[in-house]
MIGU-688334 format. One record per residue (C-alpha): residue in three letters; residue number from 1; x, y, z. Coordinates in nm, 2 decimals, always signed. Layout:
MIGU-688334
(fike ala NUM (X Y Z))
...
//
This chain:
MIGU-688334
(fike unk 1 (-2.14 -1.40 +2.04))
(fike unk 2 (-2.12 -1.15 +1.77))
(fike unk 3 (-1.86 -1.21 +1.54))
(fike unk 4 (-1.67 -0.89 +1.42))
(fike unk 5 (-1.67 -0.74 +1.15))
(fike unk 6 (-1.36 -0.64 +0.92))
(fike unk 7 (-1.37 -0.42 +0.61))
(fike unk 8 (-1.16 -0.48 +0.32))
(fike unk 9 (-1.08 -0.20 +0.09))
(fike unk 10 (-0.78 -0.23 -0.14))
(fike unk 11 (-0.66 -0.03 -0.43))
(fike unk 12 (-0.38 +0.14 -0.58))
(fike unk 13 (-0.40 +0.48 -0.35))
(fike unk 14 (-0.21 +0.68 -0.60))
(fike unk 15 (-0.25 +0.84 -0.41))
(fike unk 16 (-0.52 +0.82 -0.10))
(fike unk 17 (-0.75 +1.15 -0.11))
(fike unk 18 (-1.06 +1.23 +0.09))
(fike unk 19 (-1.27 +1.09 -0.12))
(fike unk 20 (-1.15 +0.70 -0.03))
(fike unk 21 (-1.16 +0.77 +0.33))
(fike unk 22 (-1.52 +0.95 +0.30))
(fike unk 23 (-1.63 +0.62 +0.14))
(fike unk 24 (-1.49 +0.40 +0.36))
(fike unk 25 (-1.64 +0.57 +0.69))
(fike unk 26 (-2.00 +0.59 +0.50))
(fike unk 27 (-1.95 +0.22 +0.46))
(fike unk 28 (-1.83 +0.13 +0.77))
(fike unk 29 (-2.18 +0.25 +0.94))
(fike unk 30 (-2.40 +0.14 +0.73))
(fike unk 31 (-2.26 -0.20 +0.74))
(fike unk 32 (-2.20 -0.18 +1.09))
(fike unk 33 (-1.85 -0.31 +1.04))
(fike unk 34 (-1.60 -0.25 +1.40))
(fike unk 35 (-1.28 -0.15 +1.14))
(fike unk 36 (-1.18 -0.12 +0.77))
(fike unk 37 (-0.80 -0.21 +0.63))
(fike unk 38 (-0.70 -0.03 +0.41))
(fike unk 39 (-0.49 -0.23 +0.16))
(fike unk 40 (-0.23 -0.08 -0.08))
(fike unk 41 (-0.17 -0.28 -0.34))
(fike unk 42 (+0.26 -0.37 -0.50))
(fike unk 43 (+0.19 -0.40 -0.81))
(fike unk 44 (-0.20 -0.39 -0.88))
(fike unk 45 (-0.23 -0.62 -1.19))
(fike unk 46 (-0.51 -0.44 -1.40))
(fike unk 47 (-0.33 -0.10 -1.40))
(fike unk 48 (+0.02 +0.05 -1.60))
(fike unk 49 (+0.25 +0.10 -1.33))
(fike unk 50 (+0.46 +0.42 -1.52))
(fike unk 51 (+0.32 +0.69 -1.33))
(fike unk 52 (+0.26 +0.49 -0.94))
(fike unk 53 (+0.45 +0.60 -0.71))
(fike unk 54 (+0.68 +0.36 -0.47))
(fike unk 55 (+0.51 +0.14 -0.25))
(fike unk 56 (+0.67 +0.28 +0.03))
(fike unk 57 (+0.53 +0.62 -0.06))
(fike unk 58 (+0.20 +0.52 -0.13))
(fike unk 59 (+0.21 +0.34 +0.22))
(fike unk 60 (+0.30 +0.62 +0.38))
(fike unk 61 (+0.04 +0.84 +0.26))
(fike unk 62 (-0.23 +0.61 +0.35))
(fike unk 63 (-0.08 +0.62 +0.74))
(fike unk 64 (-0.10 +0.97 +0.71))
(fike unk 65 (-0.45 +1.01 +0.59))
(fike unk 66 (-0.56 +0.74 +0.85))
(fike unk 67 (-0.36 +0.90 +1.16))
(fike unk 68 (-0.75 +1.06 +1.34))
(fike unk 69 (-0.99 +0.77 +1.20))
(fike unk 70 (-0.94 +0.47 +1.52))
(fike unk 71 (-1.16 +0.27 +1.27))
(fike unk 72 (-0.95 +0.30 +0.96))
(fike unk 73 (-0.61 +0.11 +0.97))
(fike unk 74 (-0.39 +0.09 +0.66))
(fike unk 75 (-0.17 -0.30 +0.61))
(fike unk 76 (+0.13 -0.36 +0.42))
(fike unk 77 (+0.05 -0.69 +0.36))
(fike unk 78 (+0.05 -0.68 -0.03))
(fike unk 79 (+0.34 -0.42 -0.01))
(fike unk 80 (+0.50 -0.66 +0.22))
(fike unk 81 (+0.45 -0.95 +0.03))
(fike unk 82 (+0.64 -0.79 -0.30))
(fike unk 83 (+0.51 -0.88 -0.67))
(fike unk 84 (+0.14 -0.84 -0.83))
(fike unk 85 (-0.11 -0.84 -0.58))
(fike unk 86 (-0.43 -1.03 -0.62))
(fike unk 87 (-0.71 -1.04 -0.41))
(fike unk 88 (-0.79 -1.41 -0.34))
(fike unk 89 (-0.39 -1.42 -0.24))
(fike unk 90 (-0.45 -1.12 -0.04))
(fike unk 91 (-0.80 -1.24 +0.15))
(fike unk 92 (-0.65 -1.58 +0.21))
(fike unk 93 (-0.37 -1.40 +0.44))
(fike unk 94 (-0.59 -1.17 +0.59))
(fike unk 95 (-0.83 -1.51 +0.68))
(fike unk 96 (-0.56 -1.69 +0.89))
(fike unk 97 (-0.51 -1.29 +1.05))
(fike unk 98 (-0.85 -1.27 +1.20))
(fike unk 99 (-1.04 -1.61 +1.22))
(fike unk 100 (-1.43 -1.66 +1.28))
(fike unk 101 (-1.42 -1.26 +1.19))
(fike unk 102 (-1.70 -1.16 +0.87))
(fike unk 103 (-1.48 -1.02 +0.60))
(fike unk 104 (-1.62 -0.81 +0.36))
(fike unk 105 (-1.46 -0.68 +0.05))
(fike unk 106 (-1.54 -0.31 -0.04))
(fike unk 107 (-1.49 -0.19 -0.39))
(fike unk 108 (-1.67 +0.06 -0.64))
(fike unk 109 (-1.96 -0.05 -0.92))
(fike unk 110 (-1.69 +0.01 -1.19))
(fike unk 111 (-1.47 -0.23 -1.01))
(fike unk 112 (-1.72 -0.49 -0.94))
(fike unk 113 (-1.86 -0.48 -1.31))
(fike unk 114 (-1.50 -0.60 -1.44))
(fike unk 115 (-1.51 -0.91 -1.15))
(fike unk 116 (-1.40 -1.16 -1.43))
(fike unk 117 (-1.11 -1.04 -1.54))
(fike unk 118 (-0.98 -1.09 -1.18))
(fike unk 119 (-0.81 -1.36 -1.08))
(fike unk 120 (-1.00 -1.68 -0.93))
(fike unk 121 (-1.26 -1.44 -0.91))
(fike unk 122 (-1.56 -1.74 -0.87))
(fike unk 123 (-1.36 -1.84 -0.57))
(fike unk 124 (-1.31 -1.47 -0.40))
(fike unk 125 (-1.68 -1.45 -0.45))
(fike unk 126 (-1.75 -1.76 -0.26))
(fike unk 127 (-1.48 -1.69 -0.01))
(fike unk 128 (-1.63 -1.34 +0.16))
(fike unk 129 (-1.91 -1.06 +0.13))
(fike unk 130 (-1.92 -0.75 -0.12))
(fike unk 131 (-1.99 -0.45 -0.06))
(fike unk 132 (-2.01 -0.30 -0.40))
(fike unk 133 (-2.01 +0.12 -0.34))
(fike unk 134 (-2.17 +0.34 -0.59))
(fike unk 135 (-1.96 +0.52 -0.86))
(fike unk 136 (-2.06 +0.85 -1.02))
(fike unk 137 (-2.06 +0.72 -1.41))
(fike unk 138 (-2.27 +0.41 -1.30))
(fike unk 139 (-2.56 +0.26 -1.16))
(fike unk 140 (-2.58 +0.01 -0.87))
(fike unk 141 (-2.84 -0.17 -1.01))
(fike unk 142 (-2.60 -0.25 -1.29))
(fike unk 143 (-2.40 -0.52 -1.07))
(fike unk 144 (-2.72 -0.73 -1.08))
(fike unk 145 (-2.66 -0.81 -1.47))
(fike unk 146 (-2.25 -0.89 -1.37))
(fike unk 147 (-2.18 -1.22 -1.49))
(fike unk 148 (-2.51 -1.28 -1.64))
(fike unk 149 (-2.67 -1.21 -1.35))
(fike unk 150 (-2.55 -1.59 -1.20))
(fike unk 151 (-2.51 -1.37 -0.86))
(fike unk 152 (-2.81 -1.17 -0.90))
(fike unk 153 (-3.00 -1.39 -0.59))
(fike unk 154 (-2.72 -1.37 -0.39))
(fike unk 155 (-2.75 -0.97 -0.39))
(fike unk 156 (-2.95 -0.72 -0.16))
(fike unk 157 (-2.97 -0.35 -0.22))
(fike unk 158 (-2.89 -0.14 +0.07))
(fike unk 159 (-3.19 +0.12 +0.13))
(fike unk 160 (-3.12 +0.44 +0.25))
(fike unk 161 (-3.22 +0.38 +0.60))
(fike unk 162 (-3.11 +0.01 +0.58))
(fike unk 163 (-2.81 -0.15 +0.78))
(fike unk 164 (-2.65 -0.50 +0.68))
(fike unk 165 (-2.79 -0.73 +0.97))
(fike unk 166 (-2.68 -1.08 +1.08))
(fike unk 167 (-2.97 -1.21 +0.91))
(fike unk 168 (-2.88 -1.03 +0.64))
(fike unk 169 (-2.57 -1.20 +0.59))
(fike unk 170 (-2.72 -1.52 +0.64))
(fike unk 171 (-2.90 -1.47 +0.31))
(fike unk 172 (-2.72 -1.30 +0.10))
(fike unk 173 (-2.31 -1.26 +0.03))
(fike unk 174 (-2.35 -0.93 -0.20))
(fike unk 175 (-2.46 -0.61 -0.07))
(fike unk 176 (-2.53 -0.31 -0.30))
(fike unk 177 (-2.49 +0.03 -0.10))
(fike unk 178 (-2.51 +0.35 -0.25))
(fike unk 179 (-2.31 +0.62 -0.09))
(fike unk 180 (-2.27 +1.03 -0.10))
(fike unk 181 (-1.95 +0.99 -0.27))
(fike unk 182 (-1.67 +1.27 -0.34))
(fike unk 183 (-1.59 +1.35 -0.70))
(fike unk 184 (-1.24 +1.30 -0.67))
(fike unk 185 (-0.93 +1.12 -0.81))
(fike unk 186 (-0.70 +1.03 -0.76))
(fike unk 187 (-0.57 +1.07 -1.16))
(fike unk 188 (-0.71 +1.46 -1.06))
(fike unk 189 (-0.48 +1.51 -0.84))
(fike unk 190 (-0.13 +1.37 -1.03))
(fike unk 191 (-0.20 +1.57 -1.26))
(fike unk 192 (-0.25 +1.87 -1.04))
(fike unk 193 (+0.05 +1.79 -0.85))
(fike unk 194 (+0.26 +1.78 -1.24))
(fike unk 195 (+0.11 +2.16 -1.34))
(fike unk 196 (+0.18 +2.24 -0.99))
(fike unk 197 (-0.15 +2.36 -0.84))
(fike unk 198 (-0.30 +2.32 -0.57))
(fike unk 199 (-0.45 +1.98 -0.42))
(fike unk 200 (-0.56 +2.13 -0.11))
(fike unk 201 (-0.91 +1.97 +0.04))
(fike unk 202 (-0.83 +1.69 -0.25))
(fike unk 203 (-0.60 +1.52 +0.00))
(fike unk 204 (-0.51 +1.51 +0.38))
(fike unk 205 (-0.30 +1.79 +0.48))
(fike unk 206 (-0.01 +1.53 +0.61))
(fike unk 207 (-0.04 +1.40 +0.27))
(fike unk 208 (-0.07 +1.69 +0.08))
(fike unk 209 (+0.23 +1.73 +0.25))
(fike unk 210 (+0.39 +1.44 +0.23))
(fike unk 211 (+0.35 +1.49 -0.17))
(fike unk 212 (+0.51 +1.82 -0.20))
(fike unk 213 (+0.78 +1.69 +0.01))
(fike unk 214 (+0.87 +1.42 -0.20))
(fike unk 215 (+0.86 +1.55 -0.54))
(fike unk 216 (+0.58 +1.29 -0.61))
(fike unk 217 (+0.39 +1.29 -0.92))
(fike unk 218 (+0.62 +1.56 -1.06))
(fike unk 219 (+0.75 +1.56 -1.46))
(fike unk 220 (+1.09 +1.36 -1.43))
(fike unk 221 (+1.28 +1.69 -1.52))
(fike unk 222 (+1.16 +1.86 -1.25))
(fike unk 223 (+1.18 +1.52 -1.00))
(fike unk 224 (+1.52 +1.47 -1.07))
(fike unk 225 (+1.63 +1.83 -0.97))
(fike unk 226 (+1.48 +1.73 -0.62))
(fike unk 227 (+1.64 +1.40 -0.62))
(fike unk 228 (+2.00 +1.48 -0.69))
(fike unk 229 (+2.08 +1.34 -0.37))
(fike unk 230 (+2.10 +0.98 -0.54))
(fike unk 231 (+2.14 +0.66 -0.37))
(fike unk 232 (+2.44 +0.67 -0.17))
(fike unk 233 (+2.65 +0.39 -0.14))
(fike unk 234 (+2.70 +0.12 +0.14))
(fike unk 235 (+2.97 -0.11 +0.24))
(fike unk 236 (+2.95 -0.49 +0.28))
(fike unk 237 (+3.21 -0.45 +0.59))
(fike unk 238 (+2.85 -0.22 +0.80))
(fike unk 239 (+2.59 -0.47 +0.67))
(fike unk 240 (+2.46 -0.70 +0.92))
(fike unk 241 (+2.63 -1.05 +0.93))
(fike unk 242 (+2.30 -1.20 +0.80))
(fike unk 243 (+2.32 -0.98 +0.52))
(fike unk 244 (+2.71 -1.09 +0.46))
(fike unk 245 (+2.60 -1.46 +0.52))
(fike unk 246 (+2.29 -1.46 +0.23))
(fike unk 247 (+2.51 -1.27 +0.01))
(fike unk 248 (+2.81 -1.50 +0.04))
(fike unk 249 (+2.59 -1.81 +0.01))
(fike unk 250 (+2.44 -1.61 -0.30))
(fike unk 251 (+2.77 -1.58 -0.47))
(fike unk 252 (+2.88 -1.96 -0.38))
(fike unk 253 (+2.65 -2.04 -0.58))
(fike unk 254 (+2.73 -1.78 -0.87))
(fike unk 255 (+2.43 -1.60 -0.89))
(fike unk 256 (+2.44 -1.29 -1.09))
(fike unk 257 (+2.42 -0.92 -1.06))
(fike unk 258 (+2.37 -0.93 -0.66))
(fike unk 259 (+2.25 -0.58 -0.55))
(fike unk 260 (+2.18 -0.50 -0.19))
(fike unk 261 (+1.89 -0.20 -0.15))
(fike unk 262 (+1.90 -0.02 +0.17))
(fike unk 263 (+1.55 +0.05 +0.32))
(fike unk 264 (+1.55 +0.13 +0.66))
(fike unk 265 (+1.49 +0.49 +0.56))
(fike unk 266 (+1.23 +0.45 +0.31))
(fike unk 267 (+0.98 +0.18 +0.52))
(fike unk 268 (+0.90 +0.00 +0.82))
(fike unk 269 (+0.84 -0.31 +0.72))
(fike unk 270 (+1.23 -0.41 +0.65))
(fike unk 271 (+1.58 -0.31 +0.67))
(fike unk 272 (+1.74 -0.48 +0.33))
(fike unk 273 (+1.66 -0.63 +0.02))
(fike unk 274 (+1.87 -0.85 -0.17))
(fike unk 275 (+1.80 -0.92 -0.53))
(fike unk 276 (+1.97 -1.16 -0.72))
(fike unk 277 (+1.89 -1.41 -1.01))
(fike unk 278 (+1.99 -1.73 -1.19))
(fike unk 279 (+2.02 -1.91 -1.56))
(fike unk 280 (+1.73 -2.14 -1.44))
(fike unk 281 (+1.48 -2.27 -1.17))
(fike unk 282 (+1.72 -2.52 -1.05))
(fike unk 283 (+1.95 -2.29 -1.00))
(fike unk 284 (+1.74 -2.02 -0.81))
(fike unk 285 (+1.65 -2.36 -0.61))
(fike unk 286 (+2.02 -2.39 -0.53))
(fike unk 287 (+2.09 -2.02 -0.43))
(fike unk 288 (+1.74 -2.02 -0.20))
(fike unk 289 (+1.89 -2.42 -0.06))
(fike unk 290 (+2.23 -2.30 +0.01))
(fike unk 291 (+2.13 -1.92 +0.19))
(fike unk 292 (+1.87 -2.11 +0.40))
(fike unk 293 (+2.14 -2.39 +0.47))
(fike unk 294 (+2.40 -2.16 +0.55))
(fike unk 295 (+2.20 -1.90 +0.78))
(fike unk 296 (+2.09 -2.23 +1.00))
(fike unk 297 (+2.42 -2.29 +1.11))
(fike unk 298 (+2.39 -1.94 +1.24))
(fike unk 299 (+2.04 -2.03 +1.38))
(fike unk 300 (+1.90 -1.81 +1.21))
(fike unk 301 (+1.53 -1.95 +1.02))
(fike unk 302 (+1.31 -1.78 +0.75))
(fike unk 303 (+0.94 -1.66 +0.83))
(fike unk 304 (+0.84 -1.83 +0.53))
(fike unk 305 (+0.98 -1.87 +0.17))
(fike unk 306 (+0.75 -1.86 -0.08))
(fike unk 307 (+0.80 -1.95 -0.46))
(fike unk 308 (+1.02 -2.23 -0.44))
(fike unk 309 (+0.81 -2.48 -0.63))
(fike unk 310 (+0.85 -2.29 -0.99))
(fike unk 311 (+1.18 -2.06 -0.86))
(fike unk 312 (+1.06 -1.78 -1.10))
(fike unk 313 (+1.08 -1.54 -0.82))
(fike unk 314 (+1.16 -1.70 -0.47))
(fike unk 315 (+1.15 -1.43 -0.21))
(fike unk 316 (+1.30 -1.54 +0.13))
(fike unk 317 (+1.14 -1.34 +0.44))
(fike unk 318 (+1.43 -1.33 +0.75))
(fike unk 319 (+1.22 -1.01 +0.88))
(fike unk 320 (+1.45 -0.72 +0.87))
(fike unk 321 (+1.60 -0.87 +0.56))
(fike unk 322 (+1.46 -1.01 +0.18))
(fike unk 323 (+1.64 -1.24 -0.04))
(fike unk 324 (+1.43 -1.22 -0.39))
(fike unk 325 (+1.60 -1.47 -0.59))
(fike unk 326 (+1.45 -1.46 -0.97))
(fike unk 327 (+1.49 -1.57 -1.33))
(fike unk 328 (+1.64 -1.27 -1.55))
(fike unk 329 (+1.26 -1.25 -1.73))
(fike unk 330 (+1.13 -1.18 -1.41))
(fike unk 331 (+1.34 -0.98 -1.25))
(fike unk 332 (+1.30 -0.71 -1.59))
(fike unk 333 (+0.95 -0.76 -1.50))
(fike unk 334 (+0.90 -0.66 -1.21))
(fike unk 335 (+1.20 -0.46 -1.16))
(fike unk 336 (+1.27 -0.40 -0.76))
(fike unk 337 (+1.57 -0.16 -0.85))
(fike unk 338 (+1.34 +0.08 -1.05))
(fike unk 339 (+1.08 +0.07 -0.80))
(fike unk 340 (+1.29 +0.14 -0.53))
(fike unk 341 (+1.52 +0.34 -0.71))
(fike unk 342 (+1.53 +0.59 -0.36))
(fike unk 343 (+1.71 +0.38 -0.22))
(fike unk 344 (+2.07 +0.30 -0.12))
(fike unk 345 (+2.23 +0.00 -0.34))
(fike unk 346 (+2.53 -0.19 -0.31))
(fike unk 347 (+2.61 -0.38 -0.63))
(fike unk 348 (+2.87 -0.70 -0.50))
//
């Protein structure tokens, strides 16, 4: 039985143009692969996150582009998931997804040639394939020196009238595969969009679109002239009594400066979030005990909770609601609010 055969390819998409999805279907038939995710990242950890746009946006625009390619599918897992997203984090989830599937990882020369600087990036390369795509700017035949070439046996160049075969994968973990690739991006196009020319061809119509209809990637002046409309308020009395529940389990507990972001416009993936923090780990380990405590008298159980070991930033998943429950450092950090600053907020 053949096992199948899922492509990997994750980035910022700030945002997608025709240029990623041109590579991705060139890759997808010469390495015979049955479908490609597309993976936007939260926060991608090697890039300045002033001028990315909101997940929610970016996630968006990647459906759009996606909408007449059956082979190309876009997941929200790392926008799901919240905070920086890293690869081996990201492959681990998408592992227990699809089991006995062949995963390969698809990402550009200039990507591949900074490898260790990502993290646990030994493991990730023992953990799936590569399918390192040629860049304009580099050569191919540069990813054999990466690491000192310590990877250079486990690699294959891709010929022109070469596919990746079952044998192939047998042997080797690293494929090099040069591709016709666009000369676009996506740092092209932001800046289009802020002088206010056209991106047509650049992008997808639905996301070109999607772009102008947004204000996205617009000087602030000129964004917050579109965005008057600011975050309208809510009121505790119309939030679901989940909602009410965390929040007053929050407070017991005196955590401070509880907001409540309304996203059931903005995404798909939930309804609420509800940020909140503490003076210390123990604390945030009380707040996440007591809303967890509190909601199963309702019976009413998390997905999963994740981060309660060093309660920096414990995020409880209840589906159509968050609870991110964070030290003050790491809530400046990462700052939800700012990110989502389209969104509805209810400060209790």
């Amino acid at each position: 039985m053949t096992r199948e055969r899922i492509g990997i390819f994750g980035g910022t998409f700030n945002p997608v143009h025709s240029g990623h999805i041109r590579a991705a279907e060139e890759v997808r038939k010469k390495a015979g692969l049955d479908r490609i995710l597309f993976v936007p990242s939260f926060i991608p950890p090697h890039k300045k996150t002033v001028s990315i746009a909101e997940p929610h946006h970016r996630l968006k625009m990647v459906e759009l582009a996606l909408e007449n390619y059956p082979h190309l599918t876009v997941s929200s897992i790392e926008i799901d998931a919240g905070g920086k997203s890293y690869s081996i984090i990201t492959l681990g989830k998408i592992k227990e997804r699809h089991p006995g599937a062949r995963l390969f990882f698809i990402l550009g020369i200039d990507a591949f040639l900074d490898i260790e600087t990502w993290k646990e990036y030994e493991r990730l390369l023992d953990s799936c394939y590569f399918i390192v795509m040629s860049r304009p700017g580099n050569e191919l035949s540069e990813g054999e020196n990466v690491l000192g070439g310590k990877y250079e046996g486990r690699m294959l160049k891709i010929a022109e009238d070469m596919s990746i075969t079952e044998e192939m994968c047998d042997q080797f973990s690293i494929f090099l595969l040069s591709i016709d690739a666009l000369n676009i991006s996506s740092t092209e196009i932001r800046q289009k969009s802020q002088r206010g020319e056209s991106i047509s061809g650049l992008v997808p119509e639905p996301v070109e679109s999607h772009i102008k209809k947004n204000g996205l990637y617009l000087k602030p002046q000129k964004k917050e002239k579109m965005t008057e409309k600011k975050s309208s308020k809510f009121s505790f009395q119309y939030l679901p009594r989940e909602v009410q529940i965390s929040i007053q389990a929050a407070q017991d507990k005196k955590s401070e400066d509880l907001t409540v972001l309304d996203l059931r416009r903005l995404t798909s993936f939930t309804d609420y979030f509800i940020i909140t923090h503490g003076r210390s780990s123990r604390q945030n380990a009380a707040i996440t005990d007591h809303i967890e405590a509190e909601l199963k008298k309702e019976n009413i159980r998390p997905l999963h909770i994740e981060g309660r070991e060093r309660g920096e930033w414990i995020l409880m998943d209840y589906g159509f609601f968050i609870v991110h429950i964070f030290s003050s450092q790491a809530r400046d950090y990462y700052s939800l609010e700012k990110l989502w600053r389209d969104a509805a907020r209810m400060n209790c």
